[in-house]
C-alpha positions in Angstrom: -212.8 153.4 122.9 -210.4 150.8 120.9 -207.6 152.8 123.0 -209.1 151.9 126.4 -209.8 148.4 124.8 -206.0 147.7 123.9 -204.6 149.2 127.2 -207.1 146.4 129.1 -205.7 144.2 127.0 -202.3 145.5 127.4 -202.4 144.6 131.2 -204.0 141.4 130.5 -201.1 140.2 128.4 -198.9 141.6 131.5 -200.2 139.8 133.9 -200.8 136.3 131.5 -196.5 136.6 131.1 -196.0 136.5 134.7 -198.5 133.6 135.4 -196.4 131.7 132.7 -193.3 132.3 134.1 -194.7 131.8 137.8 -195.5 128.5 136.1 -192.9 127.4 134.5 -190.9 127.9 138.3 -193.9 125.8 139.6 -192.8 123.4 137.4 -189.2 123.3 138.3 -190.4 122.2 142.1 -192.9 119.7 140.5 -189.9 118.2 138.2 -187.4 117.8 142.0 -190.6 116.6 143.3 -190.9 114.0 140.7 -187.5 112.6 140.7 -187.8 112.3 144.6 -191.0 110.3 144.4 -189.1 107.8 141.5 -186.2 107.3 144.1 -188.4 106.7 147.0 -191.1 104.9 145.1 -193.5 107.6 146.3 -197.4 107.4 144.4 -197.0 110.3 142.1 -201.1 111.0 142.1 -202.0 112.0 145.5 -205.5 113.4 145.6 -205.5 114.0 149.3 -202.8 116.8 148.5 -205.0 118.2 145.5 -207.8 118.5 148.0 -205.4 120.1 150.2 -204.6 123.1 147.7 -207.6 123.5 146.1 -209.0 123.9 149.6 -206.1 126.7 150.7 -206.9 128.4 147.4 -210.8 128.6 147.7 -209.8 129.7 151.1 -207.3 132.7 149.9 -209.0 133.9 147.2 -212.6 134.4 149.5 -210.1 136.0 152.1 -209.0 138.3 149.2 -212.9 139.0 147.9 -211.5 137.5 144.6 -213.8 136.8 141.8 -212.5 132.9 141.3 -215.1 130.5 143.3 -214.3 126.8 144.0 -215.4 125.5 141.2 -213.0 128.3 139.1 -210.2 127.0 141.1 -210.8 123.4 140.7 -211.1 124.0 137.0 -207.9 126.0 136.3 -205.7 124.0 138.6 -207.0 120.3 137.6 -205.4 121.5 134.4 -202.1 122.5 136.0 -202.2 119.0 138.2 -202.9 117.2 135.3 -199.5 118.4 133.5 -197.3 118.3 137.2 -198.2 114.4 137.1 -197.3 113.8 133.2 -193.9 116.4 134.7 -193.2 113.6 137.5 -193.7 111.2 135.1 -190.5 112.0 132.9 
């Protein structure tokens, strides 16, 4: 049973490095995105575009009978919006 357990846990760990790096790639568009909004003296909080992906992803992940409801979404990605802004910031 602790086998099955660790090999779970095993593909859990897989999958948690490749969200990390998919973030930290995220992150690289976030940092081009932030230097463009200094020199064009774009608002770097935009709530409309939030909306806009939270949306998309509530949409995708019903289209894909995923587990993650809205309120999922909202939760993980506030997080990852939340450290994009602070990212523009610099």
């Amino acid at each position: 049973m602790e086998e099955k357990l660790n090999e779970l846990r095993k593909n859990i760990d897989e999958i948690d490095n490749k969200v990390l790096k998919l973030l930290n790639e995220r992150m690289k568009f976030v940092e081009a995105i932030g230097k463009f909004k200094q020199t064009t003296g774009t608002s770097i909080y935009r709530p409309e575009r939030e909306k806009e992906i939270i949306d998309r992803l509530t949409k995708l992940s019903k289209e894909q009978n995923g587990l993650l409801k809205r309120e999922d979404i909202e939760a993980i990605f506030l997080e990852i919006f939340s450290t994009s802004r602070n990212l523009e910031r610099t």
